[in-house]
ZADOTI-579932 format. One record per residue: residue number from 1; residue in one letter; y, z, x of N, C-alpha, C in turn. Coordinates in Angstrom, 3 decimals, decimal comma, always signed. Each point is the difference from the previous one (the first is absolute). Layout:
REM residues N
seq / type / ny / nz / nx / cay / caz / cax / cy / cz / cx
NUM / A / Y / Z / X / Y / Z / X / Y / Z / X .
...
REM end
This chain:
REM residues 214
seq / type / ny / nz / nx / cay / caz / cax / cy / cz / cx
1 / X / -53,545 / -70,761 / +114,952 / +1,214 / -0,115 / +0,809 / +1,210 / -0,172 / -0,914 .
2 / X / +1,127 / +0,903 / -0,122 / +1,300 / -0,317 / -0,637 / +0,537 / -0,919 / +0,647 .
3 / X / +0,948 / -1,028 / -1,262 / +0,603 / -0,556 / +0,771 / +1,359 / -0,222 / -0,542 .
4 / X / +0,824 / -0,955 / +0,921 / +1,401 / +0,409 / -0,404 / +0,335 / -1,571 / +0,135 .
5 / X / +0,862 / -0,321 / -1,164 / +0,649 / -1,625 / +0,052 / +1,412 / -0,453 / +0,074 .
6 / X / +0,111 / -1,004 / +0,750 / +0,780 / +0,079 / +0,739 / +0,840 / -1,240 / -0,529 .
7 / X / +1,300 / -0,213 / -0,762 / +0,505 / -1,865 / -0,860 / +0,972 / +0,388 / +0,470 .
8 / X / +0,098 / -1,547 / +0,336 / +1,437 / -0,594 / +0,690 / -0,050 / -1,478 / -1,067 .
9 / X / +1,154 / -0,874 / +0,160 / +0,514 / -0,991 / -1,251 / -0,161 / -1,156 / +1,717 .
10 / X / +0,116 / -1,046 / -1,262 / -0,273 / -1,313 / +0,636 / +1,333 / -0,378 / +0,482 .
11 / X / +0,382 / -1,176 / +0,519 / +1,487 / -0,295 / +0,339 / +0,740 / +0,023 / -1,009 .
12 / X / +1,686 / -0,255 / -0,029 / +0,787 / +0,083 / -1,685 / +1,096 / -0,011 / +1,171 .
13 / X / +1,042 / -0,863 / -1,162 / +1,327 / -0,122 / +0,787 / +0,181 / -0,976 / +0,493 .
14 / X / -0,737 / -0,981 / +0,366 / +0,266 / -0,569 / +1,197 / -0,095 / -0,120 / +1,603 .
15 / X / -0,991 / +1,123 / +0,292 / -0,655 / +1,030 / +1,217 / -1,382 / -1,139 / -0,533 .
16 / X / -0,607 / -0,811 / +1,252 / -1,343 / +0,148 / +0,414 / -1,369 / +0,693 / +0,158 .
17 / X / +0,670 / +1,406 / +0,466 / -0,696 / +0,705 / -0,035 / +0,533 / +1,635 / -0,724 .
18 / X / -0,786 / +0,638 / -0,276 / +0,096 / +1,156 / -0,089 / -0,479 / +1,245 / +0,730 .
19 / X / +0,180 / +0,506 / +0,902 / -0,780 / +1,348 / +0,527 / -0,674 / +0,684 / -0,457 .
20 / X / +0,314 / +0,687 / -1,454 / -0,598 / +0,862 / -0,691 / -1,529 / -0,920 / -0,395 .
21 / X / +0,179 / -1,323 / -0,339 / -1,264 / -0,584 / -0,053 / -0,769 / +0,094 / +0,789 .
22 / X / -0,020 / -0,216 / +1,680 / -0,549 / -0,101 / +0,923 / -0,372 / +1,146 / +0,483 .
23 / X / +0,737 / +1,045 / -0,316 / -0,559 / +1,321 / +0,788 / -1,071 / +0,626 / -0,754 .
24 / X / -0,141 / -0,181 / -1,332 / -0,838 / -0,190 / -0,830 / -1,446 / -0,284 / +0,034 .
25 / X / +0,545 / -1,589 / +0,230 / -1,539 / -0,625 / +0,739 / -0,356 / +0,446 / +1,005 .
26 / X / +0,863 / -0,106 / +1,328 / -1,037 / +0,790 / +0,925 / -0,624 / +1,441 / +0,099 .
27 / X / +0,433 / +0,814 / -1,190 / -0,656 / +1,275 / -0,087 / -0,702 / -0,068 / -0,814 .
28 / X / -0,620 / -1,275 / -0,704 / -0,522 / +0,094 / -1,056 / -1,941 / +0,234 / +0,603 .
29 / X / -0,408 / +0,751 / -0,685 / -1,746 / -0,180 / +0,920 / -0,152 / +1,618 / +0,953 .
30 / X / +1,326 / +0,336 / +0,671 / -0,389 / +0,267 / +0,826 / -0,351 / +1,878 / -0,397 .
31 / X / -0,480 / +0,812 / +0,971 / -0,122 / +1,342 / -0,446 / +1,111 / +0,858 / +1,369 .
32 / X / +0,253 / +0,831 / -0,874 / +1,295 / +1,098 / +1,058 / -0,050 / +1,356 / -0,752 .
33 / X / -0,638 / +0,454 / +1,209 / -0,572 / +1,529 / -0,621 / -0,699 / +0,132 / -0,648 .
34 / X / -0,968 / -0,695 / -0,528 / -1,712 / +0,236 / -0,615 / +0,903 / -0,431 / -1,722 .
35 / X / +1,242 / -0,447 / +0,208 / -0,155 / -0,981 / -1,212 / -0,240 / -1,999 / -0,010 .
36 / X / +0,241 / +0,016 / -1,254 / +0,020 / -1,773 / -0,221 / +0,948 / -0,488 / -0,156 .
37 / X / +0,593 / -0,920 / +0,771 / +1,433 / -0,486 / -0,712 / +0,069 / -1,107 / -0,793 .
38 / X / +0,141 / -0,469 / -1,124 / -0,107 / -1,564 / -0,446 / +1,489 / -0,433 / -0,409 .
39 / X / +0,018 / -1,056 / +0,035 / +1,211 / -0,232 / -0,750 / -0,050 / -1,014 / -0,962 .
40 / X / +1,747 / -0,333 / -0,305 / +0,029 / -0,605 / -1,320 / +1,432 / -0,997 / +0,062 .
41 / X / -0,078 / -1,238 / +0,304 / +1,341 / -0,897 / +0,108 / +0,540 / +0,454 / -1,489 .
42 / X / +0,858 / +0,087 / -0,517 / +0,920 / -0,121 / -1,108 / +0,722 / -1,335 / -0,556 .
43 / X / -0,113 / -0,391 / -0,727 / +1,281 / -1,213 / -0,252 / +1,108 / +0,868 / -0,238 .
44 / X / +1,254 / -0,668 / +0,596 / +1,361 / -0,061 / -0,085 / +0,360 / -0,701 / -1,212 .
45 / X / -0,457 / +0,939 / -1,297 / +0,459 / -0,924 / -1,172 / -0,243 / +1,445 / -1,111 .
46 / X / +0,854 / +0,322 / -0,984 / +0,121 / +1,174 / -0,897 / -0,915 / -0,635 / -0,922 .
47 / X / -0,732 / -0,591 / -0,307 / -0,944 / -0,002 / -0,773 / -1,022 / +0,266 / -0,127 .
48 / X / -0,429 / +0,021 / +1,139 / -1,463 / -0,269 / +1,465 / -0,200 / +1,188 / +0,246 .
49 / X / +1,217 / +0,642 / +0,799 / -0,241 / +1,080 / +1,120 / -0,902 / +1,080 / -0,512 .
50 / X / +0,745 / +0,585 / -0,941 / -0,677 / +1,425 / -0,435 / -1,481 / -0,189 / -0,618 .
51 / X / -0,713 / -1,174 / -0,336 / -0,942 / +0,093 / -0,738 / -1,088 / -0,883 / +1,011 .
52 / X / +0,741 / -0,382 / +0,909 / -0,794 / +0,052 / +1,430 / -0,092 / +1,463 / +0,806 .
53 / X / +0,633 / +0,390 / -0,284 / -0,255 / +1,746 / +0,705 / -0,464 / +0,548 / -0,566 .
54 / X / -0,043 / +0,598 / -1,365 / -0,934 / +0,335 / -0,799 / -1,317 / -0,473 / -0,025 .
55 / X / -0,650 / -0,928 / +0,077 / -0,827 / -0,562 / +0,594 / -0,865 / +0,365 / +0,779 .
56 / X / +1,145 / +0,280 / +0,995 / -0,281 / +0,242 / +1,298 / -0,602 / +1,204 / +0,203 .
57 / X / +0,475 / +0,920 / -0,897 / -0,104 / +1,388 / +0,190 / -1,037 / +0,242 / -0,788 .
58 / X / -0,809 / -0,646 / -1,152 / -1,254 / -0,113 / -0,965 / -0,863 / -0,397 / +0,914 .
59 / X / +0,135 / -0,975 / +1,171 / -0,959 / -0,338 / +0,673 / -0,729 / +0,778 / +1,241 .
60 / X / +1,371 / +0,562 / +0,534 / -0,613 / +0,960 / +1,285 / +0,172 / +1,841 / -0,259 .
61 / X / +0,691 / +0,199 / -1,058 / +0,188 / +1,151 / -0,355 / +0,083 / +0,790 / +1,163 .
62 / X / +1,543 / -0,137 / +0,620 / +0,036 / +0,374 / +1,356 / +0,319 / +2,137 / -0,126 .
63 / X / +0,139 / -0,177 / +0,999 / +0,234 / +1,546 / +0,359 / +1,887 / +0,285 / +0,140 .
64 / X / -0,134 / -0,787 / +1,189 / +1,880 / -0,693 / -0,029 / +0,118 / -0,925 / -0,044 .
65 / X / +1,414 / -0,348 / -0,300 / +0,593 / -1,319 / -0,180 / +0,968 / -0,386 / +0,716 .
66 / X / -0,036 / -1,582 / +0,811 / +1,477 / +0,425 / +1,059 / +0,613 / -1,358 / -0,583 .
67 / X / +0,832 / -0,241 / -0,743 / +0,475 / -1,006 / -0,475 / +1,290 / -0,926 / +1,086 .
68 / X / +0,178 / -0,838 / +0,768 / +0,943 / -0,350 / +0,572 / +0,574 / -1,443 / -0,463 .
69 / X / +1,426 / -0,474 / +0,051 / +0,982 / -0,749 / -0,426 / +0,749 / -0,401 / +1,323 .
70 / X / +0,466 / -1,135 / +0,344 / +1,118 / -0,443 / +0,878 / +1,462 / +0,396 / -0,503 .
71 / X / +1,043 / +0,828 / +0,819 / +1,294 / -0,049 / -0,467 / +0,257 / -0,712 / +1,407 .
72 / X / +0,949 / -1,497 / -0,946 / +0,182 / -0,840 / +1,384 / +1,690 / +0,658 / +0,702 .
73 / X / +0,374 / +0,881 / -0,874 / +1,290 / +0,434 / +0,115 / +0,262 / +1,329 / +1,386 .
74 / X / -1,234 / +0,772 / +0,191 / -0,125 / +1,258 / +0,356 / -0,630 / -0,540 / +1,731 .
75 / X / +0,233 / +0,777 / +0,727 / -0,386 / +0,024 / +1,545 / -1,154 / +0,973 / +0,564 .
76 / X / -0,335 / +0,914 / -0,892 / -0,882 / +1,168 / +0,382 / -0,970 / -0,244 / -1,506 .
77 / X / -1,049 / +0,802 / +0,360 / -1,026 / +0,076 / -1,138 / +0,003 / +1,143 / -0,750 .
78 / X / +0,275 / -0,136 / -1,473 / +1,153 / +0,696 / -1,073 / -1,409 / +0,418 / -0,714 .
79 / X / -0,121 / +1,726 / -0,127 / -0,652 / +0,557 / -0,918 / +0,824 / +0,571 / -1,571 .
80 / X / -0,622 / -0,518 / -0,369 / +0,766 / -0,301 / -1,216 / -0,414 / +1,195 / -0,905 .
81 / X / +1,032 / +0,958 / -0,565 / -0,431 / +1,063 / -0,525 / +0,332 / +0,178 / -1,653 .
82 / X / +0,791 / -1,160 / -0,597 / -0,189 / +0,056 / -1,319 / +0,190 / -1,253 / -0,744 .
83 / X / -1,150 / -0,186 / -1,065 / +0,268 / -1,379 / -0,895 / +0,262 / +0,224 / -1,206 .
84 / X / +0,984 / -0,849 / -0,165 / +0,585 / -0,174 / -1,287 / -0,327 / -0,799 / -1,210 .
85 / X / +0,104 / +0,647 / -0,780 / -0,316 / -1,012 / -1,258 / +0,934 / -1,247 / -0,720 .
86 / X / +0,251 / -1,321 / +1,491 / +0,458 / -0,572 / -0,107 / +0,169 / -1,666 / +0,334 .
87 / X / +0,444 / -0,955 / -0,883 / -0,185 / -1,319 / +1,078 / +0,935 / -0,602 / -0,211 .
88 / X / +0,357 / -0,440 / +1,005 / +1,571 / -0,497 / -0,078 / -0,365 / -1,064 / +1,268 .
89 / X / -0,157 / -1,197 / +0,102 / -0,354 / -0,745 / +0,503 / +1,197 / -0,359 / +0,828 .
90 / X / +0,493 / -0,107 / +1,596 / +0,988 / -1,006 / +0,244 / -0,160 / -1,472 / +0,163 .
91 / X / -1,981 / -0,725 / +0,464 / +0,182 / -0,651 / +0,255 / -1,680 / -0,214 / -1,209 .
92 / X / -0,277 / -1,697 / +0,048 / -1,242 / +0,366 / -1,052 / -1,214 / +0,029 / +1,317 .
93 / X / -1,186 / +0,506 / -1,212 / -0,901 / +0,268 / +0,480 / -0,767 / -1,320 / +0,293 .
94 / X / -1,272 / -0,088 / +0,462 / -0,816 / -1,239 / +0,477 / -0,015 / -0,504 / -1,212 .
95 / X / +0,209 / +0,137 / -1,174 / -0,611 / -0,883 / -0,956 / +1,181 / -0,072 / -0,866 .
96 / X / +1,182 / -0,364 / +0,741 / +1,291 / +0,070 / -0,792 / +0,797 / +1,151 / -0,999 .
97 / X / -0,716 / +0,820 / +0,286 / +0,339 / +1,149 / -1,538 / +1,277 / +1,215 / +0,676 .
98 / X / +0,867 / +0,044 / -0,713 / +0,776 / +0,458 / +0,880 / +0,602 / +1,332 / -1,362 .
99 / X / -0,545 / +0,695 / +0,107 / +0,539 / +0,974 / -1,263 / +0,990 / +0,904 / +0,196 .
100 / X / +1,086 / +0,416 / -0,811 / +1,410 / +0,529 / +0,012 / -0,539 / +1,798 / -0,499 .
101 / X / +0,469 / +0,816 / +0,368 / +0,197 / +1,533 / -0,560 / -1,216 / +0,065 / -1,270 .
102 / X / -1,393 / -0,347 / +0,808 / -0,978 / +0,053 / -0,974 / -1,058 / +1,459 / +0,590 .
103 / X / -0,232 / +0,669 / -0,920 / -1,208 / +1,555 / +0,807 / -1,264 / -0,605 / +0,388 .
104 / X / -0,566 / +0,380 / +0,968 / -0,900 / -0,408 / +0,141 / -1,335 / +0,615 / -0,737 .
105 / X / +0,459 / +0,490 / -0,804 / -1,199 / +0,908 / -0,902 / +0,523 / +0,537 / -1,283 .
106 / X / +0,444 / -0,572 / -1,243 / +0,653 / +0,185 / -0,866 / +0,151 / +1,784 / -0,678 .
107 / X / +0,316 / +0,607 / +0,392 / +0,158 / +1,314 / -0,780 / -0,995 / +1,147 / +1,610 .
108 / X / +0,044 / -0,535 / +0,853 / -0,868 / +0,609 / +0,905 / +1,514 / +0,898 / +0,511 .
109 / X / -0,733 / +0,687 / +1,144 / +1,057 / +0,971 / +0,645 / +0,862 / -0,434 / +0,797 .
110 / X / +1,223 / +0,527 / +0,041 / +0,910 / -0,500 / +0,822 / +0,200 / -0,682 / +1,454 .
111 / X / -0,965 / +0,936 / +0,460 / -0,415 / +0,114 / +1,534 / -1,364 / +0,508 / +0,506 .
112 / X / -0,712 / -0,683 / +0,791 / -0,969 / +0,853 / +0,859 / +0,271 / +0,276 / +1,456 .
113 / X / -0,237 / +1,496 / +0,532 / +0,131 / +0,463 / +0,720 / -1,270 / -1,039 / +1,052 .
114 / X / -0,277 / -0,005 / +1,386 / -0,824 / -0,338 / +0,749 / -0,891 / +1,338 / +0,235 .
115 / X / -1,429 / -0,248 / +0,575 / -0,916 / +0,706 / -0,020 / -0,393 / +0,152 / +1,616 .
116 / X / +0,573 / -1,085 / +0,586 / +0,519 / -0,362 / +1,341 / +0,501 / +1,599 / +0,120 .
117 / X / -0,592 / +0,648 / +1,630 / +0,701 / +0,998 / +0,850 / +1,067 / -0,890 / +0,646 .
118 / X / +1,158 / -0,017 / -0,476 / +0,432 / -1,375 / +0,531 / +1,124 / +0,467 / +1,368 .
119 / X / +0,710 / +1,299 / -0,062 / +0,768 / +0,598 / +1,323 / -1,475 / -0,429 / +0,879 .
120 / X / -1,105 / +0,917 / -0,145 / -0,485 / +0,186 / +1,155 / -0,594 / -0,829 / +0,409 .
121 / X / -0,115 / -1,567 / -0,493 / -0,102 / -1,201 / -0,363 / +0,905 / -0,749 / +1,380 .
122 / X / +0,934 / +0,020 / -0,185 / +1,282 / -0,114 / +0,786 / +0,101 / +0,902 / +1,487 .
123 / X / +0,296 / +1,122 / -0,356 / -0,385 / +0,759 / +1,181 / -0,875 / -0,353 / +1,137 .
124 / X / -1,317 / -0,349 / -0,578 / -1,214 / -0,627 / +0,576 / +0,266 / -1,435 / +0,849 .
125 / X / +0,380 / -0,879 / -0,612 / +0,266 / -1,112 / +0,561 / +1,289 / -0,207 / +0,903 .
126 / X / +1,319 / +0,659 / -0,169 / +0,718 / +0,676 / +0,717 / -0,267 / +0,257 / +1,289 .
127 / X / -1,223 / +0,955 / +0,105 / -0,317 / +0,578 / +0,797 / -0,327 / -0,648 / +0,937 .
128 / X / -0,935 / -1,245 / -0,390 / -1,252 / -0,547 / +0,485 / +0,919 / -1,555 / +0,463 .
129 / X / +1,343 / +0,173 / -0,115 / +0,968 / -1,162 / +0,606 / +0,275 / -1,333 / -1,371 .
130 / X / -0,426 / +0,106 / -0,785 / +0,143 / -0,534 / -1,094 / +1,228 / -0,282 / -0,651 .
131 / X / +0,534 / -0,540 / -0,406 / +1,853 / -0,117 / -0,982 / -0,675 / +0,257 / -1,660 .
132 / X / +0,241 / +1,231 / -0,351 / -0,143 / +0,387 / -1,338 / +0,973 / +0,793 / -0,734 .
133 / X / +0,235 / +0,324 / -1,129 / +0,745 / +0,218 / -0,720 / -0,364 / +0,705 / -1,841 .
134 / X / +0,500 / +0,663 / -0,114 / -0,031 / +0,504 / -1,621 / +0,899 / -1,152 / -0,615 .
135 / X / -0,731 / -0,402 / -1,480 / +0,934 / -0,789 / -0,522 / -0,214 / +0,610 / -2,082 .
136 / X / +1,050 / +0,659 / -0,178 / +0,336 / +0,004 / -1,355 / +0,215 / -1,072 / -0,998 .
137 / X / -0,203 / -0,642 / +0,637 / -0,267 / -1,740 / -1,193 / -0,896 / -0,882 / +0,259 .
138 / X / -0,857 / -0,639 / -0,820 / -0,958 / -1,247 / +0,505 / +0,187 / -0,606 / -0,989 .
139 / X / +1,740 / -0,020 / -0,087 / +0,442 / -1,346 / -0,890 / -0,026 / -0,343 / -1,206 .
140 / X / -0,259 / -1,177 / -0,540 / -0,085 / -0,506 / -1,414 / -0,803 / -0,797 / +0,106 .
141 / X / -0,251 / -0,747 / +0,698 / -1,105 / -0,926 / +0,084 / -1,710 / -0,015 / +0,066 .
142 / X / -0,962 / -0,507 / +0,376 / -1,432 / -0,075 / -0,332 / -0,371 / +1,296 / +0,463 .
143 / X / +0,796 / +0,027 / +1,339 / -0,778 / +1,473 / +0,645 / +0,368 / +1,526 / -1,085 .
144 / X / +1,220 / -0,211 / +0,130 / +0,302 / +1,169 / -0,896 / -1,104 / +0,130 / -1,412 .
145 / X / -0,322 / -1,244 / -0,662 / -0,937 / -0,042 / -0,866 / -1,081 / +0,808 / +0,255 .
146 / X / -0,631 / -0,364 / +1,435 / -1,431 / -0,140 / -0,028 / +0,113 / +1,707 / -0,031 .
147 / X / +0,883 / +0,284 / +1,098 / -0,147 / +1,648 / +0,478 / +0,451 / +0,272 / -1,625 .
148 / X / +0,280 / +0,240 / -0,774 / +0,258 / +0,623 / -1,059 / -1,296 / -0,106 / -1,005 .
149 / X / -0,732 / -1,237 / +0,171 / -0,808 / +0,066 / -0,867 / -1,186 / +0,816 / +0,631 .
150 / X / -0,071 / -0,249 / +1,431 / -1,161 / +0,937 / +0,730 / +0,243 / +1,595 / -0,094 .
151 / X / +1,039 / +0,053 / +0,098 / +0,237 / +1,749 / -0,794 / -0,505 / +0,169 / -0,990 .
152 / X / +0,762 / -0,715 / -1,675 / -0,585 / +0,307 / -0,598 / -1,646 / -0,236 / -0,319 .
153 / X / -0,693 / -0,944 / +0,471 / -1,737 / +0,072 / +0,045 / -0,332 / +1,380 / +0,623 .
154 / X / +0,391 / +0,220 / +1,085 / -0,094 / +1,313 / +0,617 / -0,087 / +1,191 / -0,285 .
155 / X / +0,313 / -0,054 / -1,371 / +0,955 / +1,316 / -0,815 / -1,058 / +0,011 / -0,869 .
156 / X / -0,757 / -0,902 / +0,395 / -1,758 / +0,028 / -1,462 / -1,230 / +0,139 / +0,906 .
157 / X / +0,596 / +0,362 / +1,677 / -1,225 / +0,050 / +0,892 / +0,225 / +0,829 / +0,717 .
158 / X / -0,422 / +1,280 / -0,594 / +0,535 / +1,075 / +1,051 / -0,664 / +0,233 / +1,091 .
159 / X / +0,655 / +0,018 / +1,020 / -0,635 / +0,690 / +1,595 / +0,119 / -1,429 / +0,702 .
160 / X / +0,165 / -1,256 / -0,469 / +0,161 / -0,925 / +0,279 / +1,678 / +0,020 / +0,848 .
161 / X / +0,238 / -0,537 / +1,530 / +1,408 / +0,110 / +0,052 / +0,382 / -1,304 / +0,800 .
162 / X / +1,557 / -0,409 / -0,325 / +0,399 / -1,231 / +0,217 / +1,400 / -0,074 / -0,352 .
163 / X / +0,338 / -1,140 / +0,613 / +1,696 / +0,000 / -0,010 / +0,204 / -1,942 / +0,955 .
164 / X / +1,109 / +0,098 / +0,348 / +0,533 / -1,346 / +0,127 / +0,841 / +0,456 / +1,459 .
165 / X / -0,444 / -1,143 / +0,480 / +0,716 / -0,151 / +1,885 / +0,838 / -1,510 / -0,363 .
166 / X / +1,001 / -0,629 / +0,367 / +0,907 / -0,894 / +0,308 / -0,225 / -0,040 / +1,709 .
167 / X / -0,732 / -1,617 / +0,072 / +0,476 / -0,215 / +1,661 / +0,801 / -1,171 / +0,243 .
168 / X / +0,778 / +0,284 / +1,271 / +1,092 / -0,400 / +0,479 / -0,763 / -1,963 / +0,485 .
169 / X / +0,903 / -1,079 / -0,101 / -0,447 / -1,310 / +0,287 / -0,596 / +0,291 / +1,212 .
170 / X / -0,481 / -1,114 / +0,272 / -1,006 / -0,422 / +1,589 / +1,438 / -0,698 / +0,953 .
171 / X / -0,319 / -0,467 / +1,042 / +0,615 / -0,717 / +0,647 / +0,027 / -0,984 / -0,440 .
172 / X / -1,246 / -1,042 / -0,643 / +0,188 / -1,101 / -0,390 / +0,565 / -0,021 / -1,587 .
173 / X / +0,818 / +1,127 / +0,019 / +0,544 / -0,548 / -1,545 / +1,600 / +0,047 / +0,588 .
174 / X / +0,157 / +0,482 / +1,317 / +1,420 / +0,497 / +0,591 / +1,161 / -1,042 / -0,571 .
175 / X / +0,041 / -1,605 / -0,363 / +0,760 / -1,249 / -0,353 / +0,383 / +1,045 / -1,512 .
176 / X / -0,689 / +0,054 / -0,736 / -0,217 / +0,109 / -1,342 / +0,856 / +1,407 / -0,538 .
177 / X / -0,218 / +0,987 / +1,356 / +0,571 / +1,199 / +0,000 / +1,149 / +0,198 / +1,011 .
178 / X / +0,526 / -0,141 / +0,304 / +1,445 / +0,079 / +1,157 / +0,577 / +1,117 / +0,064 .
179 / X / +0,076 / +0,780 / -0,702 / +0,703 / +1,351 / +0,128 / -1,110 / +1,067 / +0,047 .
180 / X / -1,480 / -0,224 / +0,092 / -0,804 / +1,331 / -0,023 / -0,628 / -0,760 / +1,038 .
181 / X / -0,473 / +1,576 / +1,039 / -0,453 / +0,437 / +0,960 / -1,955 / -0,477 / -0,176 .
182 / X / -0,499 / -0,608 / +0,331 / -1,473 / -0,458 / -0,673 / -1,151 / +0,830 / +0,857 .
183 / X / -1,011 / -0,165 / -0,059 / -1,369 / +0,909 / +0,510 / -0,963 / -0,800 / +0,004 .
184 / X / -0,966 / -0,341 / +1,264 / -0,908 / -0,529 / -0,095 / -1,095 / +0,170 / -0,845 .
185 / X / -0,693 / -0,573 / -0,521 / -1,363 / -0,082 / -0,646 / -0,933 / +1,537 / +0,406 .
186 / X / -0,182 / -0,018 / +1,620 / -0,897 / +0,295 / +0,412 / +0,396 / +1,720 / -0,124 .
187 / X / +1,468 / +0,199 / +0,106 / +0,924 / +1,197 / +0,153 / +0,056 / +0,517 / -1,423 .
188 / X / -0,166 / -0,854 / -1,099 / -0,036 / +0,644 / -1,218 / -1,247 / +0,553 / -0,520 .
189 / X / -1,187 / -1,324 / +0,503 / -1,388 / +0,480 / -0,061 / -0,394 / +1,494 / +0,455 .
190 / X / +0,533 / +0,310 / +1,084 / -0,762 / +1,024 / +0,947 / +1,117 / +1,090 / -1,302 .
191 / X / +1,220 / -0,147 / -0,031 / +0,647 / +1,141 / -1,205 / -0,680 / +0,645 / -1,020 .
192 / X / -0,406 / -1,293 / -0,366 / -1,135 / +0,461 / -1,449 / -1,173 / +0,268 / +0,252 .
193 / X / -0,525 / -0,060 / +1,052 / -1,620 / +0,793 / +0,428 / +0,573 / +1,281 / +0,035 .
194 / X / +0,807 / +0,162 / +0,863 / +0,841 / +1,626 / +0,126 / -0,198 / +0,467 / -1,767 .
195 / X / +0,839 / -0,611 / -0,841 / +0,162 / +0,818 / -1,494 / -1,239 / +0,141 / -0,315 .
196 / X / -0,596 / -1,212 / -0,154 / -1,679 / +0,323 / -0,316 / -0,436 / +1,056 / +0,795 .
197 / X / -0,069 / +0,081 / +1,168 / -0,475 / +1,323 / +0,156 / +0,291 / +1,184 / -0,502 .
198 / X / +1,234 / +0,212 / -0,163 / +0,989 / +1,141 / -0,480 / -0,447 / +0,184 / -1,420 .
199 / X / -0,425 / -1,147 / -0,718 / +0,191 / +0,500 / -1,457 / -1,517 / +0,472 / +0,188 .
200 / X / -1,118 / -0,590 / +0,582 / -1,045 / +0,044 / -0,289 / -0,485 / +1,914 / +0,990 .
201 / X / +1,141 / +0,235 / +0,537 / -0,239 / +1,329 / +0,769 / +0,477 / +1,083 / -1,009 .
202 / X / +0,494 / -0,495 / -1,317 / +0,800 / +1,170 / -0,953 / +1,494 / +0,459 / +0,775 .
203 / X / +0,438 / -0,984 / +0,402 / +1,107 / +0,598 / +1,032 / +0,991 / +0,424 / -1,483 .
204 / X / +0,248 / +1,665 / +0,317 / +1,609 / +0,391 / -0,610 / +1,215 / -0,844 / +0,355 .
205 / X / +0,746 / +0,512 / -1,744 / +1,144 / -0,399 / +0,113 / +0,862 / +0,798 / +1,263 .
206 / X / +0,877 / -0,603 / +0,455 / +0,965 / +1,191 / +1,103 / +1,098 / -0,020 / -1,191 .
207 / X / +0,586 / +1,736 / +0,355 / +1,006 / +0,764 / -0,584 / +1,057 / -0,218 / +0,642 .
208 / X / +0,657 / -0,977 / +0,048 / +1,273 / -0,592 / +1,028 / +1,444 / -0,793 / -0,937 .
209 / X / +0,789 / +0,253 / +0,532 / +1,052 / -1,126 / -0,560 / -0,277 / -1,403 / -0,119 .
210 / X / +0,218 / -0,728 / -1,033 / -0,635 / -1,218 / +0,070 / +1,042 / -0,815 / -0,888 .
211 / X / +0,829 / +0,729 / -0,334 / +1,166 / -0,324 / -0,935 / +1,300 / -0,866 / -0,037 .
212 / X / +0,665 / -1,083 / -0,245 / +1,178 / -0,296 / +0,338 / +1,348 / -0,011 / -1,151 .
213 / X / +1,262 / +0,467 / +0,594 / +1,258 / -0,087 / -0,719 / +0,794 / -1,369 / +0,692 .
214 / X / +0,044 / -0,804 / -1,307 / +0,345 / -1,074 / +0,472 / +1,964 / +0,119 / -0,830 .
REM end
């Protein structure tokens, strides 16, 4: 049975909880479409993260990879289509470390593209009544890390595919977040069974505008 793994990060910030953790766990075990899903909590800490995912990926040697992060800033669930080779911390991480205009991979590539069909990604959930969105940044912080470092592992595992989702707070983080629009638990859960299916169906990229002039 192939299977496909699924990391989300523990709380950070000052948030209780995290979503991306939890949606995690409850897909963790389960099978969707004659695959396996397992997952993998992350620490919220640049020291940790990547060599907990790496790890991760020595252990289950997945097929895909669906990496997810909380943006407590964003209202819809943000497919994130490129990481940068960058960390620029605004706030510190769980273990105090708060690093300034440092690469996250010394002499590595500028950018990785996502492996994520990520329009039709969007499209899909769109469809299906969902609040989603294309997002051209996943920041400076842990997430931006992780998705950059899961590219590049990726780039040594071919046929292997994966990329990075950003979901929007819960209701119970709504105090914490005041200006973004939040999504239940249960509403983000059922989102990401949707992608899991999609990735695990070979769903194409769509040939669509996906672009913005800001």
């Amino acid at each position: 049975m192939k299977t496909l793994l699924i990391t989300g990060f523990e709380p950070f910030g000052g948030d209780a909880v995290n979503p991306s953790g939890l949606v995690a766990q409850a897909l963790d075990g389960q099978v969707i479409d004659d695959v396996r899903v397992v997952a993998t909590q992350l620490p919220c800490v640049f020291a940790e993260a990547l060599p907990s995912l790496r790890a991760a990926l020595d252990r289950h040697a997945p097929t895909w990879v669906l990496a997810l992060g909380l943006a407590g800033s964003r209202s819809a669930i943000s497919v994130e289509r490129v990481a940068v080779n960058l960390i620029d911390a605004r706030i510190p991480d769980n273990a105090g470390a708060q690093p300034v205009d440092e690469p996250v991979l010394a002499g590595g590539a500028a950018a990785y593209f996502t492996g994520l069909p990520a329009k039709a990604i969007v499209a899909d959930l769109r469809q299906a009544g969902h609040a989603a969105e294309l997002s051209h940044s996943a920041g400076s912080f842990v997430c931006n890390q992780v998705f950059y470092g899961l590219m590049q592992a990726l780039a040594a595992r071919p046929g292997v595919v994966g990329g990075f989702i950003h979901l929007p707070p819960m209701p119970e983080q709504a105090a914490r977040h005041p200006q973004t629009q939040t999504m239940p638990l249960a509403e983000q859960l059922a989102a990401m069974r949707r992608v899991v299916g999609l990735l695990v169906a070979g769903t194409p990229e769509l040939r669509t505008v996906g672009g913005r002039v800001d």
